[in-house]
Each structure stands twice: as C-alpha cells, then as structure tokens.
DSSP file (Angstrom, degrees, kcal/mol; ACC not computed):
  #  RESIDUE AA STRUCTURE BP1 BP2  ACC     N-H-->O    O-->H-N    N-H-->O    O-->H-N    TCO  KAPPA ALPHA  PHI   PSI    X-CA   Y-CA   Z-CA
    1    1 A X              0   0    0      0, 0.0     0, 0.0     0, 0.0     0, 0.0   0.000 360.0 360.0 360.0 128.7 -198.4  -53.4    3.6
    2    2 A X        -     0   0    0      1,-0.1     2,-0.6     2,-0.0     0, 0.0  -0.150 360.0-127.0 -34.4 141.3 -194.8  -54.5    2.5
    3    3 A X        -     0   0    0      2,-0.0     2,-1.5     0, 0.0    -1,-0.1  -0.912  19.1-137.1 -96.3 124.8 -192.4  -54.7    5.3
    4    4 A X        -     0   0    0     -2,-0.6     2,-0.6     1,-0.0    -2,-0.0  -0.533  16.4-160.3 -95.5 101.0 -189.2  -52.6    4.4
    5    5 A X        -     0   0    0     -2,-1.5     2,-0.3     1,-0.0    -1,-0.0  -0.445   4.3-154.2 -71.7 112.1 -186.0  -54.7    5.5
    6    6 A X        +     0   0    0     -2,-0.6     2,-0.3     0, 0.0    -1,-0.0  -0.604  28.0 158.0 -73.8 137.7 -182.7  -52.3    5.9
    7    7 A X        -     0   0    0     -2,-0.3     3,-0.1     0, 0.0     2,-0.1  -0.955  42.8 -90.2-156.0 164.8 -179.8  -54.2    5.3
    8    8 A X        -     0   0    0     -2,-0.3     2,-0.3     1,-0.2     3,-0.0  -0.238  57.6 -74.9 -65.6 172.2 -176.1  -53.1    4.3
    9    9 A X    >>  -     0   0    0      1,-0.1     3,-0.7    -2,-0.1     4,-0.7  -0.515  34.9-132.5 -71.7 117.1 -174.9  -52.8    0.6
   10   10 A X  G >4 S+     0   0    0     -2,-0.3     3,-1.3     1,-0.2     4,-0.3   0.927 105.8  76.6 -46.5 -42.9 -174.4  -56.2   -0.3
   11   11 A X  G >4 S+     0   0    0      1,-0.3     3,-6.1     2,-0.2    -1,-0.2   0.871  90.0  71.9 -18.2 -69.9 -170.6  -54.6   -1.7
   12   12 A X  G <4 S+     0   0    0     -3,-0.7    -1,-0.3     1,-0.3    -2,-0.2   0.762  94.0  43.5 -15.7 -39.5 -169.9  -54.7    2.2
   13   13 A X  G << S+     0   0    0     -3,-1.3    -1,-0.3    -4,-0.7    -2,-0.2   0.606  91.7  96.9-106.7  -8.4 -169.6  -57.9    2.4
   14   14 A X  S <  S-     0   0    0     -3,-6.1     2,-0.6    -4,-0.3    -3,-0.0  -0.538  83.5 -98.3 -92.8-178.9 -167.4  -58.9   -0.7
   15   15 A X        +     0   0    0     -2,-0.1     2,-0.3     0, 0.0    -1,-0.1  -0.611  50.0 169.8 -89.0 128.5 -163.6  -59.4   -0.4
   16   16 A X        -     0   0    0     -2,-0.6     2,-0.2    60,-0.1    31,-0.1  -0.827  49.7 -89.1-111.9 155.5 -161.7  -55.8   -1.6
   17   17 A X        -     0   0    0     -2,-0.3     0, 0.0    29,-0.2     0, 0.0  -0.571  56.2 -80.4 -76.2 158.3 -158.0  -55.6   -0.9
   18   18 A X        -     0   0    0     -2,-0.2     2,-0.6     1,-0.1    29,-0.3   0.358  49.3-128.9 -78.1 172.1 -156.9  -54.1    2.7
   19   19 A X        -     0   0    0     27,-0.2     2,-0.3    -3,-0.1    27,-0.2  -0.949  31.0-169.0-138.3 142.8 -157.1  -50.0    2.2
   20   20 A X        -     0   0    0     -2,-0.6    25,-1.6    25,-0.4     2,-0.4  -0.938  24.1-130.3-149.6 131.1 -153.5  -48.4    3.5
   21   21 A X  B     +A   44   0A   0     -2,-0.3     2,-0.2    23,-0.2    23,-0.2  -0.914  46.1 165.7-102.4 123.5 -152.6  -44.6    4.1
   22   22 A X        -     0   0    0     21,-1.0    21,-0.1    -2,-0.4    -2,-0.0  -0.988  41.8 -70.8-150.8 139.3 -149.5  -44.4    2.2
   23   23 A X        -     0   0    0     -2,-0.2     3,-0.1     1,-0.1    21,-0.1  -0.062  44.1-120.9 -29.4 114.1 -147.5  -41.5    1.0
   24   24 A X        -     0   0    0      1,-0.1    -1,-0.1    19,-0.1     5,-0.0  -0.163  38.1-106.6 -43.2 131.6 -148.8  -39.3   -1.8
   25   25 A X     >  -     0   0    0      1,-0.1     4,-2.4     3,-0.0     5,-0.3  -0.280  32.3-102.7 -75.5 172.6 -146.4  -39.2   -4.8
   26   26 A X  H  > S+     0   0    0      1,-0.2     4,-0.7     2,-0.2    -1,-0.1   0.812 121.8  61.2 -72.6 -18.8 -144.5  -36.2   -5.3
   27   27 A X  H >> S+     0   0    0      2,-0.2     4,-2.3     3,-0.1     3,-0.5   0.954 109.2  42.5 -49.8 -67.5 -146.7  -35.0   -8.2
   28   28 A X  H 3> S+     0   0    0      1,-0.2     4,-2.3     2,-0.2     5,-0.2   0.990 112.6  62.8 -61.3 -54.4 -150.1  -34.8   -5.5
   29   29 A X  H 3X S+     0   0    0     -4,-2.4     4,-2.5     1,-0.2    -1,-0.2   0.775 102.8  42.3 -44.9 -17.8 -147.5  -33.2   -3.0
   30   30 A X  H XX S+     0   0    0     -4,-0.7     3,-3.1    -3,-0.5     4,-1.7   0.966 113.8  52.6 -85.5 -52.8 -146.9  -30.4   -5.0
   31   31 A X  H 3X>S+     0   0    0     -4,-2.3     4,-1.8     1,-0.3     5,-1.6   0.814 115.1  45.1 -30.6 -61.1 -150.8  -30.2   -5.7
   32   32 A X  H 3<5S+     0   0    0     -4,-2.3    -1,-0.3     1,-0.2    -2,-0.2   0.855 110.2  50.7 -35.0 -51.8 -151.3  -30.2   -2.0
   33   33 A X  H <<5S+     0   0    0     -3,-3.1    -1,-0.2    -4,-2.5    -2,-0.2   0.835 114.1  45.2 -76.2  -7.1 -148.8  -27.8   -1.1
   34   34 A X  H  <5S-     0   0    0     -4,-1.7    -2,-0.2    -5,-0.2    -1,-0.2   0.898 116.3-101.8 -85.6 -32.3 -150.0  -25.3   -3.7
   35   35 A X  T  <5S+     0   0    0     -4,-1.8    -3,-0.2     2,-0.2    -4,-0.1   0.320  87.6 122.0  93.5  13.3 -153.5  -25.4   -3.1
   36   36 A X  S   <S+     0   0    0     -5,-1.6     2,-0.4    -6,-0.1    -4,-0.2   0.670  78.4  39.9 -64.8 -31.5 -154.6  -27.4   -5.8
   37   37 A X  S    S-     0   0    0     -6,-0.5    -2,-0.2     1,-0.2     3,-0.1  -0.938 101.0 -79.3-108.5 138.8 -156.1  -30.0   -3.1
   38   38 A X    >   -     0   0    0     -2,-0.4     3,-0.7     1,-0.1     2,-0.2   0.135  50.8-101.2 -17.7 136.0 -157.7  -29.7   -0.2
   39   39 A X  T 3  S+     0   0    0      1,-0.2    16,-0.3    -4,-0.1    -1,-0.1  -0.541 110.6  15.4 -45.9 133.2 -155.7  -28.9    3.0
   40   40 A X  T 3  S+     0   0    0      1,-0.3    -1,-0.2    -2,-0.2     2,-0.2   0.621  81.4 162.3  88.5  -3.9 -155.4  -32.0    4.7
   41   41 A X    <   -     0   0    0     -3,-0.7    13,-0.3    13,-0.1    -1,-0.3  -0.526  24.2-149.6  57.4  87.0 -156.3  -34.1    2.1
   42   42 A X  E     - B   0  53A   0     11,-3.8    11,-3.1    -2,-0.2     2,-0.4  -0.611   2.7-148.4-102.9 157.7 -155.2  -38.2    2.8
   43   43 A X  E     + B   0  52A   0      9,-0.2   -21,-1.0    -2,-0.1     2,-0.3  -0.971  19.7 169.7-126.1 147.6 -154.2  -40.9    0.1
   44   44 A X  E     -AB  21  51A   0      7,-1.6     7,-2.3    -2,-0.4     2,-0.3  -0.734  20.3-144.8-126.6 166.0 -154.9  -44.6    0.5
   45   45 A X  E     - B   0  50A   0    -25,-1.6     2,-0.5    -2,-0.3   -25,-0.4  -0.879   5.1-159.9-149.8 132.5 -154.6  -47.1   -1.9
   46   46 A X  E >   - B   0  49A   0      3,-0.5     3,-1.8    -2,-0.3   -29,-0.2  -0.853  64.6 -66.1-111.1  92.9 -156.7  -50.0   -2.2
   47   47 A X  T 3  S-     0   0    0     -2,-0.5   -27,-0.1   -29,-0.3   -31,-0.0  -0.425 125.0 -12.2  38.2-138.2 -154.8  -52.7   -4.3
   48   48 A X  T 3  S+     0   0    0     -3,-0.1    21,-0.5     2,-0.0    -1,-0.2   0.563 121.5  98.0 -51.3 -11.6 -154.8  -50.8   -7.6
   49   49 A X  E <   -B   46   0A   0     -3,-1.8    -3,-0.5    19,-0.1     2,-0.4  -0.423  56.8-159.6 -59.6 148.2 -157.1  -48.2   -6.5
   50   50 A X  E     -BC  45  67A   0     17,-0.6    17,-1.3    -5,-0.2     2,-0.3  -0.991  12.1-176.9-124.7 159.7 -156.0  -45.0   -5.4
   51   51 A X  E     -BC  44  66A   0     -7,-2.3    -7,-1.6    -2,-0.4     2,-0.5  -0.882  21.9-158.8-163.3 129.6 -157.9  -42.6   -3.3
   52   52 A X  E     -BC  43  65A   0     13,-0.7    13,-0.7    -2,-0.3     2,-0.4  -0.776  13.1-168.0-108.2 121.7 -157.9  -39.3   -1.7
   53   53 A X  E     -BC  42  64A   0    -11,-3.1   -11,-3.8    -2,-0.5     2,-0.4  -0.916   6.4-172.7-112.6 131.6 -160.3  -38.4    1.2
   54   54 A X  E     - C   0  63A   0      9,-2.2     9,-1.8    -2,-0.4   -13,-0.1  -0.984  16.9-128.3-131.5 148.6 -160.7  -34.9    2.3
   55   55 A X        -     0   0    0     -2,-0.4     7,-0.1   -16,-0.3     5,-0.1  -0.337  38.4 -60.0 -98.6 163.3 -162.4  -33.8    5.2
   56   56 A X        -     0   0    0      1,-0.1     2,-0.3     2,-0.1     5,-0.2   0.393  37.9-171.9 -21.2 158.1 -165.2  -31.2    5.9
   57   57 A X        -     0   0    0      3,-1.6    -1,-0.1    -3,-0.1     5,-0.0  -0.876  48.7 -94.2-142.6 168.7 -164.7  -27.5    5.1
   58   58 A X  S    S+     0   0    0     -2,-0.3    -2,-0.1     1,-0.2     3,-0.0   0.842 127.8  43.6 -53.6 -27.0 -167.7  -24.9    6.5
   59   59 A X  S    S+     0   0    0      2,-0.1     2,-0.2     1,-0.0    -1,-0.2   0.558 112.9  37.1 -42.7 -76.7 -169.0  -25.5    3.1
   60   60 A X        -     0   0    0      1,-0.1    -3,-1.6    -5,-0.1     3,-0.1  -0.887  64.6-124.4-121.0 144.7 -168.8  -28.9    2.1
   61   61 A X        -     0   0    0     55,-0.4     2,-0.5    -2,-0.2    -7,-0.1   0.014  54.7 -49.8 -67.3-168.9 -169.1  -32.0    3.3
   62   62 A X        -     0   0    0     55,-0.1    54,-1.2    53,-0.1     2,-0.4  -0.509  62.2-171.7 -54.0 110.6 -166.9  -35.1    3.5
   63   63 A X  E     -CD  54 115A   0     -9,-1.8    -9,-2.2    -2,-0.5     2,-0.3  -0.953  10.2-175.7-118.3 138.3 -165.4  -35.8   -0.2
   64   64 A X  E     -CD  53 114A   0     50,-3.6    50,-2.6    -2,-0.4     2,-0.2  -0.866  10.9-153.8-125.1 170.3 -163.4  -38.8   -1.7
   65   65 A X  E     -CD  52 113A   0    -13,-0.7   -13,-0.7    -2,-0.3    48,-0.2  -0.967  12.6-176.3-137.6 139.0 -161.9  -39.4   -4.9
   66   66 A X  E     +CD  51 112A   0     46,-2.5    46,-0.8    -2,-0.2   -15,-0.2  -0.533  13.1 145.6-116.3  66.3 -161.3  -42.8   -6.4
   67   67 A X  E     -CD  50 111A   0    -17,-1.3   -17,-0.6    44,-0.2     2,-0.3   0.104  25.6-154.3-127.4-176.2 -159.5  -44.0   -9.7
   68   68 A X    >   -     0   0    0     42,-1.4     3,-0.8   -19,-0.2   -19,-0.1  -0.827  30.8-118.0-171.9 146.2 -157.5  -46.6  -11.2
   69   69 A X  T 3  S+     0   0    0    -21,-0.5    40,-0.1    -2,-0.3     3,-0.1   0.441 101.9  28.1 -75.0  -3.1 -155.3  -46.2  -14.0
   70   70 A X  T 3  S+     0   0    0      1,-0.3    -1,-0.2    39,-0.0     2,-0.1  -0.231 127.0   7.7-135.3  40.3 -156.7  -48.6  -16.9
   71   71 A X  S <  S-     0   0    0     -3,-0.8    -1,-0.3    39,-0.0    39,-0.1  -0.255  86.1 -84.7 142.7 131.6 -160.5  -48.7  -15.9
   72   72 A X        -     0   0    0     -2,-0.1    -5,-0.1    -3,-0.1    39,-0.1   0.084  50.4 -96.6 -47.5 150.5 -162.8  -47.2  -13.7
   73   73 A X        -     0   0    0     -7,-0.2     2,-0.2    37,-0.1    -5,-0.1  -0.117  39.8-122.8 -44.4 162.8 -163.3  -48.4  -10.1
   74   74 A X     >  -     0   0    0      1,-0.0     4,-0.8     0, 0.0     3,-0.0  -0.677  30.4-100.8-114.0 164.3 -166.4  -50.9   -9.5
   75   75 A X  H  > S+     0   0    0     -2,-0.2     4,-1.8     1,-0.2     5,-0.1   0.405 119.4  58.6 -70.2  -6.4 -169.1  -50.2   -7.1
   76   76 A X  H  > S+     0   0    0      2,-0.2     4,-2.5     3,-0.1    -1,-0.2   0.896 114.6  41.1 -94.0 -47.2 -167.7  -52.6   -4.2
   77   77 A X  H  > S+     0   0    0      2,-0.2     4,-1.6     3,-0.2     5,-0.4   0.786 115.6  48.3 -72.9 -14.3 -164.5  -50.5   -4.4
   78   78 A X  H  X S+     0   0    0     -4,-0.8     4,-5.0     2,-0.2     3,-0.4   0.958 119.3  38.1 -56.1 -83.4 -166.5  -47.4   -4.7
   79   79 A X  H  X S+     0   0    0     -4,-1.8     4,-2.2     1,-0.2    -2,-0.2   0.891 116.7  59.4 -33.5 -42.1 -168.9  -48.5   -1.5
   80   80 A X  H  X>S+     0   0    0     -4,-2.5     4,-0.8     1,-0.2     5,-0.8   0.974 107.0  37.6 -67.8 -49.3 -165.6  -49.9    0.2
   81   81 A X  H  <5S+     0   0    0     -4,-1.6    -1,-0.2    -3,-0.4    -2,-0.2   0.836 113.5  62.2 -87.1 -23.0 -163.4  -46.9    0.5
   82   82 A X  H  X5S+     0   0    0     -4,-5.0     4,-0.6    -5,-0.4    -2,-0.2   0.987 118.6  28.3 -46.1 -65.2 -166.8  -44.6    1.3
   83   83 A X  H  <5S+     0   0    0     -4,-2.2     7,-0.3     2,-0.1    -1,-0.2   0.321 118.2  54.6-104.4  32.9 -167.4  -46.5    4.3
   84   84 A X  T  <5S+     0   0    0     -4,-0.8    -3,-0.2    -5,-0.2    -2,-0.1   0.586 122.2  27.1 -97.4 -48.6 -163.9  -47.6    5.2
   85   85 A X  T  4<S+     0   0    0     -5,-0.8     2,-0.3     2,-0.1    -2,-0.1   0.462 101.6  80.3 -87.6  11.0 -162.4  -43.9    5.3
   86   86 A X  S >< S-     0   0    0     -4,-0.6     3,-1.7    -5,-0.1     2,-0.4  -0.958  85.0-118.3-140.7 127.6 -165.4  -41.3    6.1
   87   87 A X  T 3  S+     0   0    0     -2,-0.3   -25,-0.1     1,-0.2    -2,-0.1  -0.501  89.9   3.7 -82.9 144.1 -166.0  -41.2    9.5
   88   88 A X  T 3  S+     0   0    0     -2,-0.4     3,-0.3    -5,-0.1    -1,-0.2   0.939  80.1 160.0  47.9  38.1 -169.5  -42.3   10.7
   89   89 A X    X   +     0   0    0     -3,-1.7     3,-4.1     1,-0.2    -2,-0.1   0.971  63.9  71.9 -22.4 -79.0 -170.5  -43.3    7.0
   90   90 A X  T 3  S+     0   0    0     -4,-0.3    -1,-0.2    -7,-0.3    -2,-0.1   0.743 104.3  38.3 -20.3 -43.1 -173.1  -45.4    8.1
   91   91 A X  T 3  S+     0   0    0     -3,-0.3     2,-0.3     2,-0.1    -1,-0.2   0.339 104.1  71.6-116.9  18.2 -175.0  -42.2    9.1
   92   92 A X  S <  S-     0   0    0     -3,-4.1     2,-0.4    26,-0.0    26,-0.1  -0.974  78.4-120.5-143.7 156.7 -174.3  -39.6    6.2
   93   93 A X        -     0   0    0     24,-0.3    24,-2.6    -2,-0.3     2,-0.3  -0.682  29.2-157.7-118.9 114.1 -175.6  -39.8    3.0
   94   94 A X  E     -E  116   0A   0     -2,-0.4     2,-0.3    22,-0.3    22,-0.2  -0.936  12.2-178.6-106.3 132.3 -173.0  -40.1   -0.3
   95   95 A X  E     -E  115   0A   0     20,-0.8    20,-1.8    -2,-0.3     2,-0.4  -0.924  28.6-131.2-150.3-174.7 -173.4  -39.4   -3.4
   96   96 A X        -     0   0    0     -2,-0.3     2,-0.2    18,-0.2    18,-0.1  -0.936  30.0-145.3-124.3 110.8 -172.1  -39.2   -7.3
   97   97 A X        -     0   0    0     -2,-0.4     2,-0.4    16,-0.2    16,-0.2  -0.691  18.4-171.8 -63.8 140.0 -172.6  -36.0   -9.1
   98   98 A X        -     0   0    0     -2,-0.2     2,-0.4     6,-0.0     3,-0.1  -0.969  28.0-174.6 -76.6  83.9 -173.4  -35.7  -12.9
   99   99 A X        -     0   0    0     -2,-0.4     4,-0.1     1,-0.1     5,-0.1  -0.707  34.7 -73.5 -96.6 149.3 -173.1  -31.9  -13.2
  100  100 A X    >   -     0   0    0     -2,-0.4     3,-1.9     1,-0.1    -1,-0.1   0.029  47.0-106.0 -34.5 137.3 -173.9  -29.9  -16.5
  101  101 A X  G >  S+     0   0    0      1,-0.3     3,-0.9     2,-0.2    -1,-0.1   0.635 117.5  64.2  -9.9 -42.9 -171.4  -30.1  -19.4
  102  102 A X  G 3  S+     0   0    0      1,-0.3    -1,-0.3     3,-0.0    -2,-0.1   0.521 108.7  38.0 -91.4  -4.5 -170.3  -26.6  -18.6
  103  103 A X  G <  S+     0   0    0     -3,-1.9     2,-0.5    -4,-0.1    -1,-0.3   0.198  82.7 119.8-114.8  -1.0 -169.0  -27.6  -15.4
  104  104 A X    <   -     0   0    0     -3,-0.9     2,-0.5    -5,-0.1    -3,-0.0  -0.686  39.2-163.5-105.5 123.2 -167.6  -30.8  -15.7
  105  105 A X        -     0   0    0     -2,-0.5     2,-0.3     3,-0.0     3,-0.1  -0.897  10.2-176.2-110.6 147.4 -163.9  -31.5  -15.0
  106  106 A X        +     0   0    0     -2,-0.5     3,-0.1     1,-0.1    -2,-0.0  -0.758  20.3 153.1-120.2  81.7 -162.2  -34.3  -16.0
  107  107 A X  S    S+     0   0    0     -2,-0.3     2,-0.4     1,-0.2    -1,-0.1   0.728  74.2  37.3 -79.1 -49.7 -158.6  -34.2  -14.5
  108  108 A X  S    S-     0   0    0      3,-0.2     3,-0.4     1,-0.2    -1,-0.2  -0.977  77.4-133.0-132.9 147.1 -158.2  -38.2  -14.5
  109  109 A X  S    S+     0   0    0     -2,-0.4     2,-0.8     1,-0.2    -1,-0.2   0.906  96.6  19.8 -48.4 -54.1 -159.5  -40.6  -17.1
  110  110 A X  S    S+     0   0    0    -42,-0.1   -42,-1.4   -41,-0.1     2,-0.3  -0.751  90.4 114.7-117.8  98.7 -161.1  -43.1  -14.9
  111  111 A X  E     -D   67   0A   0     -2,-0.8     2,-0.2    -3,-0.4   -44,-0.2  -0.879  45.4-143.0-165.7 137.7 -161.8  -41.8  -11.4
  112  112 A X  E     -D   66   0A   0    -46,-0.8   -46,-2.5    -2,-0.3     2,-0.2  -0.740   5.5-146.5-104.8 156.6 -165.0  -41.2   -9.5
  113  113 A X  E     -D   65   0A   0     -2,-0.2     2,-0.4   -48,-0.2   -16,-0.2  -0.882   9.9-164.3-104.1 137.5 -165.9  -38.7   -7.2
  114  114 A X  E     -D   64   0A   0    -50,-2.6   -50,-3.6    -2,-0.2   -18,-0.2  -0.968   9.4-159.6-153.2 123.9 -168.4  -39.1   -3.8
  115  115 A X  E     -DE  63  95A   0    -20,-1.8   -20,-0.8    -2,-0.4   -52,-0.2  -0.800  20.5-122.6 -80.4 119.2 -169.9  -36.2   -2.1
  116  116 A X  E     - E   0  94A   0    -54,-1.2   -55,-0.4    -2,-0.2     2,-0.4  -0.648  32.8-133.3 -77.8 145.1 -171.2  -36.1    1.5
  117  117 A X        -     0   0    0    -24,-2.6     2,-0.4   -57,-0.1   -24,-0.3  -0.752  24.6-146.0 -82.1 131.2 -174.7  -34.9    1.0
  118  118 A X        -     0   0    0     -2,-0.4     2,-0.3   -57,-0.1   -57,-0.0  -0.969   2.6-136.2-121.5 155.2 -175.6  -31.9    3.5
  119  119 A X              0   0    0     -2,-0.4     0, 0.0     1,-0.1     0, 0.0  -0.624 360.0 360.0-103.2 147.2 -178.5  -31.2    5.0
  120  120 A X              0   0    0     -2,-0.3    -1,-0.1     0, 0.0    -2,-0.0   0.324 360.0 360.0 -89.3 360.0 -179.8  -27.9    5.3
C-alpha cells in the first residue's frame, strides 16, 4: 500500500508581498456602514491584491474575498491570504464556489471568493 505524505501547499512556501490591514477606501466604508458588507469585515492588501476577510456569523463560516484590478489573483496569493488572515486555517477546510448561473454575482471583474466549509 502507498504511503500518503501530508505536506503544505507548495504556494506556502513562495515569496508573496507582506499582507497589511489598511484602511478601507471610502467607497467599501459606505458599503460597510450600510450593510452592504459584513459587520466587521477587515481589508488588507497584499502588494496589488486587495482583500476583505469577514468573520463567522451563526450561519456561515469564515469568508474572504480577493481581487486585483487588471487580472485575477493566482493561487499562491489566493492560498497566501487564506492562511495568513483566517484564524487556525491550518485546521478548517476552504473552498471556491461555482454556483448555478441563477445565482451568480459578479460585483468585481477579477476577484475570487473562499468559503470556510462547515461541518454539520
């Protein structure tokens, strides 16, 4: 029988630029204050990336949002801000939705979304 080696996301290990909590521009404040985002809701930016992490609700799990303004994010910046900014990553389970057509928002051209998976 194969022996199955765990190891980290190789992504881990490349160089990403430093991840910073920095004000939200006034555009996401208003969203914020209205309720258009989560309460509670932080933004980082990671060189050109920006990204907004919002914490649990009874509901939902841990969700981030990632973009960049002239191409989507790559999977190291994806992986990077997952388990730089959700606490105790390592031991919950993220993932990328594809939901039906009818359901599907698009709000910014290039920006991914990553869901804490929860467990029943």
């Amino acid at each position: 029988m194969a022996q199955i080696v765990v190891r980290p996301p190789s992504a881990l290990s490349k160089a990403v630029p430093m991840i910073r909590e920095v004000d939200a521009p006034p555009q996401l404040k208003l969203l914020m204050q209205s309720g258009g985002i989560q309460p509670d809701t932080r933004y980082f930016r990671m060189g050109k990336a920006k990204i907004l992490v919002s914490p649990p609700t009874p509901r939902t799990g841990w969700h981030i949002s990632i973009s960049r303004e002239d191409h989507y994010p790559d999977w190291d910046e994806v992986v990077a801000a997952w388990y730089s900014l959700v606490p105790d990553a390592a031991e919950r389970e993220g993932m990328m939705l594809l939901p039906p057509l009818a359901d599907y928002i698009n709000v910014h051209e290039f920006c991914f979304q990553v869901h804490e998976v929860l467990k029943p």
